[in-house]
N, CA, C and O of each residue as an XYZ file, in Angstrom:
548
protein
N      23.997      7.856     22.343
C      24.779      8.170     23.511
C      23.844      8.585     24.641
O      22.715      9.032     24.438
N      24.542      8.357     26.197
C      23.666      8.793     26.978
C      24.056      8.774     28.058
O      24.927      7.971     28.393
N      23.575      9.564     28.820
C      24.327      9.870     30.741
C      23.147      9.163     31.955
O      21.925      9.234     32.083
N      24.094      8.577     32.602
C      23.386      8.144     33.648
C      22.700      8.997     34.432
O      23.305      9.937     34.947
N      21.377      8.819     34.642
C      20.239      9.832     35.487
C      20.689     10.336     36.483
O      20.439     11.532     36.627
N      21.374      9.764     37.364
C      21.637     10.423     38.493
C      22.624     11.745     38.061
O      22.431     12.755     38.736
N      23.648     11.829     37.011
C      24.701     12.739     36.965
C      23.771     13.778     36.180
O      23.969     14.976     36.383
N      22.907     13.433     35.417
C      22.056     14.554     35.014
C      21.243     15.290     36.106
O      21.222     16.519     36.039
N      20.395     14.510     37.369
C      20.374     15.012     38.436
C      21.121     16.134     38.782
O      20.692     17.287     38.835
N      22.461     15.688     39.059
C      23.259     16.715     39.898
C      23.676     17.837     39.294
O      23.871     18.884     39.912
N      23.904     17.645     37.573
C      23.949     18.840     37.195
C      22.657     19.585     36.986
O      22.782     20.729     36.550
N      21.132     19.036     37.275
C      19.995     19.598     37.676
C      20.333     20.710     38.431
O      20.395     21.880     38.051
N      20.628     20.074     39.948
C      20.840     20.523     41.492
C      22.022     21.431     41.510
O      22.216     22.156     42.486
N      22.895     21.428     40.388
C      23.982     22.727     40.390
C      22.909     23.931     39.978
O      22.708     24.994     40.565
N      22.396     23.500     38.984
C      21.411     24.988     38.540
C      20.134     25.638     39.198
O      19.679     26.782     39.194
N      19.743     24.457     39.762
C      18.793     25.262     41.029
C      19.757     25.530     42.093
O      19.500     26.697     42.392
N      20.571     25.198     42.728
C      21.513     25.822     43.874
C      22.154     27.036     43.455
O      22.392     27.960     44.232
N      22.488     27.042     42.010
C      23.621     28.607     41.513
C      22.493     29.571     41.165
O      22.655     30.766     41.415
N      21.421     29.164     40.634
C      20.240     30.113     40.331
C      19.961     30.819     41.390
O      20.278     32.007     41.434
N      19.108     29.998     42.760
C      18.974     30.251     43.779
C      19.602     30.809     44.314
O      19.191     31.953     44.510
N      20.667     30.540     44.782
C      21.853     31.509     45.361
C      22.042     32.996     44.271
O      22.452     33.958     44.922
N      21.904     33.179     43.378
C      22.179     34.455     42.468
C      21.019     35.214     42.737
O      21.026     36.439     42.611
N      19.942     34.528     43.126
C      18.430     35.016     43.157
C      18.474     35.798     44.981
O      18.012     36.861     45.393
N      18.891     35.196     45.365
C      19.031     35.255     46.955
C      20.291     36.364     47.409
O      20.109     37.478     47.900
N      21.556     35.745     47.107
C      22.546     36.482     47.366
C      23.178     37.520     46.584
O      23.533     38.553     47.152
N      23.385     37.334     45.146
C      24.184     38.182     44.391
C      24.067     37.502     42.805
O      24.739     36.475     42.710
N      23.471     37.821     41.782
C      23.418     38.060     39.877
C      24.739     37.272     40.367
O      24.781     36.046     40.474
N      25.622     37.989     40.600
C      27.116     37.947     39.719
C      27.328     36.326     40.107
O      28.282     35.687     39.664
N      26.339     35.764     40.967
C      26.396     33.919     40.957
C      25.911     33.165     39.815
O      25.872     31.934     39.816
N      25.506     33.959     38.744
C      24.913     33.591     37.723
C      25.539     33.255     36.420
O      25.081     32.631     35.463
N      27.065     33.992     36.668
C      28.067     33.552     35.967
C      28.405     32.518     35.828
O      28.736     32.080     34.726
N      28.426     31.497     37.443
C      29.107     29.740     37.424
C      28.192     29.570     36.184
O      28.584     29.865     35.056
N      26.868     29.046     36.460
C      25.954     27.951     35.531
C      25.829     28.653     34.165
O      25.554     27.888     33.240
N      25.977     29.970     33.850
C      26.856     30.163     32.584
C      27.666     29.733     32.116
O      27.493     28.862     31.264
N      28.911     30.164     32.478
C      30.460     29.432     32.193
C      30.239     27.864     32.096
O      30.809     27.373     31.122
N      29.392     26.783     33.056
C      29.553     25.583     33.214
C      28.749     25.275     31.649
O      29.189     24.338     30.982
N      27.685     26.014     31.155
C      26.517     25.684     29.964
C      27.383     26.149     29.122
O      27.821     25.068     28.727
N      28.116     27.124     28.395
C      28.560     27.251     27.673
C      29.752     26.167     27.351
O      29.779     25.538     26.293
N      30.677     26.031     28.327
C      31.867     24.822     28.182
C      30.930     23.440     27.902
O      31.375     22.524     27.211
N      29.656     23.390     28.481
C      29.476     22.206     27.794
C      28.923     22.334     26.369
O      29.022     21.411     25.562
N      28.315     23.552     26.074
C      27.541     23.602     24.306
C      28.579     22.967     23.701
O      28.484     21.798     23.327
N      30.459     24.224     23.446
C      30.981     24.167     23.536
C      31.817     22.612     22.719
O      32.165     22.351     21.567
N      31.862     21.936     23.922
C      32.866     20.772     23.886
C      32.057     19.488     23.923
O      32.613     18.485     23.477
N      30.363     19.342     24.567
C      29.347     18.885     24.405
C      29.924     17.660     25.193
O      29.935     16.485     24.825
N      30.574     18.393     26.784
C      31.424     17.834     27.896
C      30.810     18.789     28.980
O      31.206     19.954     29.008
N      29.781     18.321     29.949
C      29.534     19.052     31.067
C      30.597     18.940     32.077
O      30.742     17.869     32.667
N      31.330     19.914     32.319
C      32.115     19.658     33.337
C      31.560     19.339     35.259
O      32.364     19.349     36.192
N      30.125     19.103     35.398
C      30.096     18.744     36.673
C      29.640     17.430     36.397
O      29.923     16.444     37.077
N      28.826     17.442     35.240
C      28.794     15.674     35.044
C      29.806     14.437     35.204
O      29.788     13.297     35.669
N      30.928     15.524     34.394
C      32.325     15.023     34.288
C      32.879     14.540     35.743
O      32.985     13.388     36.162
N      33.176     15.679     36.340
C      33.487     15.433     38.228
C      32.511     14.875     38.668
O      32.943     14.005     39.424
N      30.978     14.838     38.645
C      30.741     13.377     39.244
C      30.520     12.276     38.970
O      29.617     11.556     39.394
N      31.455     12.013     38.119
C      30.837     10.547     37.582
C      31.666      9.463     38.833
O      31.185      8.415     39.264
N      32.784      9.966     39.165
C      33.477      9.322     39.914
C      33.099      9.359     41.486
O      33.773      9.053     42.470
N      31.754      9.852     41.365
C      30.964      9.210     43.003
C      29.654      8.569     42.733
O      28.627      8.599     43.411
N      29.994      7.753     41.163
C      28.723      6.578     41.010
C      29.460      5.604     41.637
O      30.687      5.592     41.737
N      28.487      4.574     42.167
C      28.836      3.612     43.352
C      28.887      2.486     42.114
O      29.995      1.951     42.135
N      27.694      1.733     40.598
C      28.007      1.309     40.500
C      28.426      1.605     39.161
O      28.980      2.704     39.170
N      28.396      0.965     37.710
C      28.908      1.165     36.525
C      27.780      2.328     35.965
O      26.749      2.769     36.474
N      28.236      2.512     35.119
C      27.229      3.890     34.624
C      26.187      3.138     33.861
O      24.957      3.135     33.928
N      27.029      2.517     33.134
C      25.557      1.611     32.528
C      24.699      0.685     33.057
O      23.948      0.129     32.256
N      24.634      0.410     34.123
C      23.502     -0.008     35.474
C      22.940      1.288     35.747
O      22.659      1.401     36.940
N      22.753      2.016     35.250
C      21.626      3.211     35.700
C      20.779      3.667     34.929
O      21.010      3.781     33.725
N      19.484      4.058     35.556
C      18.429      4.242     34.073
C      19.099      5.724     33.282
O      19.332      6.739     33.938
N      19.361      5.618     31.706
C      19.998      6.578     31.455
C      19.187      7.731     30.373
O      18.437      7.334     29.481
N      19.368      8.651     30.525
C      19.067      9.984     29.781
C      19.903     10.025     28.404
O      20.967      9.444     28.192
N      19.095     10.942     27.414
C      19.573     10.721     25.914
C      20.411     12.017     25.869
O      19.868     13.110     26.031
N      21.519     11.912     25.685
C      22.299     12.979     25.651
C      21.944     14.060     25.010
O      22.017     15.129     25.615
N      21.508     14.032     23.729
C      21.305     15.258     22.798
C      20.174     16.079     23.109
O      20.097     17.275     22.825
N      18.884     15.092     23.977
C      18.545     15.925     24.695
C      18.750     16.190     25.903
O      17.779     15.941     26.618
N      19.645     16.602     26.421
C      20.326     16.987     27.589
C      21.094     18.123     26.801
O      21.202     19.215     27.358
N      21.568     17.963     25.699
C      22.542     19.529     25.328
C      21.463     20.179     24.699
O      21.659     21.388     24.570
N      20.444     19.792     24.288
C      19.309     20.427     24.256
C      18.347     21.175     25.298
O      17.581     22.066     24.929
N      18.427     20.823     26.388
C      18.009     21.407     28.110
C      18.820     22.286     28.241
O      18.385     23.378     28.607
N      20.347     22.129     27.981
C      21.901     23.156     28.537
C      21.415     23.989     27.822
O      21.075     25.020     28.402
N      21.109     23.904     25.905
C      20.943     25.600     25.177
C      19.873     26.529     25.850
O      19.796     27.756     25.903
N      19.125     25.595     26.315
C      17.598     26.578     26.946
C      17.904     27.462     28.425
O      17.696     28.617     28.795
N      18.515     26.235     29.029
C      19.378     26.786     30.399
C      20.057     27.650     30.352
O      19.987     28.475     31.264
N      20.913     27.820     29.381
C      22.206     28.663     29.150
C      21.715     29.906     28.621
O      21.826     30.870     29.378
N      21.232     30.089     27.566
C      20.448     31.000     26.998
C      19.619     31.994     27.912
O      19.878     33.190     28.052
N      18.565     31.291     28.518
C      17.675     31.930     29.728
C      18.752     32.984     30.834
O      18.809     34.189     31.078
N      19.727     31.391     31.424
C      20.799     32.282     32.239
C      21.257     33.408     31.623
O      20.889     34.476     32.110
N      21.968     33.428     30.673
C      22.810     34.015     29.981
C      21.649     35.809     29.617
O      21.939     37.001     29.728
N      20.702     35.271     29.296
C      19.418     36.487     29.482
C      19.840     37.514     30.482
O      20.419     38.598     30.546
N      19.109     36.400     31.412
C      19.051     37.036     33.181
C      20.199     37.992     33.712
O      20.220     39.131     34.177
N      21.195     36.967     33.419
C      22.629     38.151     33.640
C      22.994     39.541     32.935
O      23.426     40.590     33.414
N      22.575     39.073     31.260
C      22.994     40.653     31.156
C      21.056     41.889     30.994
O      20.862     42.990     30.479
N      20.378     41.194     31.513
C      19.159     42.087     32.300
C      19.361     42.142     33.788
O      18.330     42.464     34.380
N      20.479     41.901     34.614
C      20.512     42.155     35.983
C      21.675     43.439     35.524
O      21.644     44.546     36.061
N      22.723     43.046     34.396
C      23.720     44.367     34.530
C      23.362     45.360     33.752
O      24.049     46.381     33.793
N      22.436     45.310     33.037
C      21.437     46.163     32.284
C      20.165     47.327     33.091
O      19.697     48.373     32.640
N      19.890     46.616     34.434
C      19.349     47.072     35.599
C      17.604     47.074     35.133
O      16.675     47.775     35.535
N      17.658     45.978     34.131
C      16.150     45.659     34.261
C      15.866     44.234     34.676
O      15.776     43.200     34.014
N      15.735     44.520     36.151
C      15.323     43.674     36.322
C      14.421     42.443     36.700
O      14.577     41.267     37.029
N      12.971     43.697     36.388
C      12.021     42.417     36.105
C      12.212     40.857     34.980
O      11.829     39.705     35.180
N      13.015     41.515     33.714
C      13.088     40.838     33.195
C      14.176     39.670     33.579
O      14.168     38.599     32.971
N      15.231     39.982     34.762
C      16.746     39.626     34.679
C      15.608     37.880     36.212
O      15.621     36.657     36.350
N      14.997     38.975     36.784
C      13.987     37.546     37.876
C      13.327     36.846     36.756
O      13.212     35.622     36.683
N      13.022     37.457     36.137
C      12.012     36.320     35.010
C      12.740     35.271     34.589
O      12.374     34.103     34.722
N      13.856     35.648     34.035
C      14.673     34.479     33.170
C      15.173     33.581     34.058
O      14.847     32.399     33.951
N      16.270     34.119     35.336
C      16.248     33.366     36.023
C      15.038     32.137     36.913
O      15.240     30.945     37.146
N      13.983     32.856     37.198
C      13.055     31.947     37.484
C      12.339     30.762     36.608
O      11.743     29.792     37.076
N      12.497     31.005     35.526
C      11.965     30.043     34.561
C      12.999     29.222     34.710
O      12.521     28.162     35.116
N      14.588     29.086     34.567
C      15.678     28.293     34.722
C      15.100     27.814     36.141
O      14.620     26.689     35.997
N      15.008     28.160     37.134
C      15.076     27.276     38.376
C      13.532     26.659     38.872
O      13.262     25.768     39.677
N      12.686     27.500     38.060
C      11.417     26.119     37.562
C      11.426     25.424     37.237
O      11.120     24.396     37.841
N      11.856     25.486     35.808
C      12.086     24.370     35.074
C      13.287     23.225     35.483
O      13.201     22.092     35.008
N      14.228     23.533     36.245
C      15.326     22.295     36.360
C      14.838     21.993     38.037
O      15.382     21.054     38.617
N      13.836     22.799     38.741
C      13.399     22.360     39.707
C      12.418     21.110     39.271
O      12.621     19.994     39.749
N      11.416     21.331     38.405
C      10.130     20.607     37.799
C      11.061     19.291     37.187
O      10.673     18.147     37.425
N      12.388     19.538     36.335
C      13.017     18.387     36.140
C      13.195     17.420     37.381
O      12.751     16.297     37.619
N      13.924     18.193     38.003
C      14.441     17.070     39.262
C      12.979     16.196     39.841
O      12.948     14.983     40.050
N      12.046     16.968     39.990
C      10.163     15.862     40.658
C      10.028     15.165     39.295
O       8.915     14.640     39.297
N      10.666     14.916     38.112
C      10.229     13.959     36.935
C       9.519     14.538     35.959
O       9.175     13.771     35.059
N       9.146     15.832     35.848
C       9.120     16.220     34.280
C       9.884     16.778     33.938
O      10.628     17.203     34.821
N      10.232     17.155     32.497
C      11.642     17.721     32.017
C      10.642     18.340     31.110
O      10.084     17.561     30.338
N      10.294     19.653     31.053
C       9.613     20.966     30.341
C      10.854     20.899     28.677
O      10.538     20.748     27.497
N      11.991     21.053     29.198
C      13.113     20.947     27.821
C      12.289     19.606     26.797
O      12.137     19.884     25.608
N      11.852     18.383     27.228
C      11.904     16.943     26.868
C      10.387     17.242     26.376
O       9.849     16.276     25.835
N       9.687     18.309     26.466
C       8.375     17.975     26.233
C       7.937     19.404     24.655
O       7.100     19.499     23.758
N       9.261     20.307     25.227
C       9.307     21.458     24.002
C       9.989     20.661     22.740
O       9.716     21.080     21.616
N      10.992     19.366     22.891
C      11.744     19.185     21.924
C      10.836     18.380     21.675
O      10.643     18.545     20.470
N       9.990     17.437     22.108
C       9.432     16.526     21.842
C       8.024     17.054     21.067
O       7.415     16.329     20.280
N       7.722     18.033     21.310
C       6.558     19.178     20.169
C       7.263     19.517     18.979
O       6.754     19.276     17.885
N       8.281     20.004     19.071
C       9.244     20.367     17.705
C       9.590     19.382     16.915
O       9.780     19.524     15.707
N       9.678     18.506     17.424
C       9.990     17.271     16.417
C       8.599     16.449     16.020
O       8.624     15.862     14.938
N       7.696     16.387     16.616
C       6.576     16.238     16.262
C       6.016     17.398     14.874
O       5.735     17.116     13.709
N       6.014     18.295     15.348
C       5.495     19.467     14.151
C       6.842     19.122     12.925
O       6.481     18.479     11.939
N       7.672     19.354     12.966
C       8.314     19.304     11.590
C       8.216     17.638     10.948
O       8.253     17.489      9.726
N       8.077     16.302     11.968
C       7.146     15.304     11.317
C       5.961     15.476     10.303
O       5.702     14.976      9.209
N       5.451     16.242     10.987
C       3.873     16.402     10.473
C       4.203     17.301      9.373
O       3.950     16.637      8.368
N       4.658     18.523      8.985
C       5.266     19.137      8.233
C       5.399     18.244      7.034
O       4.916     18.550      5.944
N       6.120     17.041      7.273
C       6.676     16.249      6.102
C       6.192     15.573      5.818
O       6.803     14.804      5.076
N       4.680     15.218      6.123
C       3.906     14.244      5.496
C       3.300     14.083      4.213
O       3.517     15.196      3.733
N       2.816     13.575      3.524
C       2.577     14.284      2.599
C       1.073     13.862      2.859
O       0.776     12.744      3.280
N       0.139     14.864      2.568
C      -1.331     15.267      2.034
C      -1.721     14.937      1.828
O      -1.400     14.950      0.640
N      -3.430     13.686      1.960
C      -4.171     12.684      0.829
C      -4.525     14.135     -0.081
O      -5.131     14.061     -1.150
């Protein structure tokens, strides 16, 4: 299975815009891209992917596409981190509550210029438990 690049994009650009804005204006913005990561772990249904699919111009499968599982694999790291940040902003530590958030809007910033940091941790993990299973001359 797999989502067309561009809708993975935009749900990129929701999480650097809701990060950013929580970072800038107010934590308690840190709730959306929570709520949105969890409904997708969840139902393993992003709901902004969902709403934009219907402003692709052409078929979804004419677009270079992304592997889904790792994409709900990016959401646990996203979600998690967020999910950090928020309860270290209502916790009132918040060196740690900027940390988490900033790694989320690095990393889905660094996604959007063409590396995906998620695609390169899963892609080590699955490498090591390969190697794990080899067997030994």
């Amino acid at each position: 299975m797999s989502i067309p690049k561009p809708l993975v994009q935009i749900n990129q650009s929701f999480i650097v815009l809701t990060v950013l804005l929580g970072l800038i204006i107010n934590p308690a913005i840190l709730i959306a891209p929570f709520v949105i990561g969890v409904i997708t772990l969840i139902t393993k249904q992003n709901p902004i992917i969902l709403f934009s699919k219907r402003f692709l111009r052409k078929d979804p499968s004419q677009y270079k596409q992304e592997d889904k599982q790792q994409q709900l694999f990016n959401q646990w790291i996203a979600t998690i981190c967020v999910g950090l940040s928020l309860l270290f902003f209502y916790t009132n530590l918040e060196i740690l509550a900027y940390t988490f958030s900033i790694m989320v809007l690095a990393a889905s910033s660094i996604a959007l210029c063409g590396f995906c940091i998620g695609c390169f941790i899963r892609y080590r993990y699955i490498m090591w438990k390969y190697n794990r299973t080899k067997v030994q001359p």
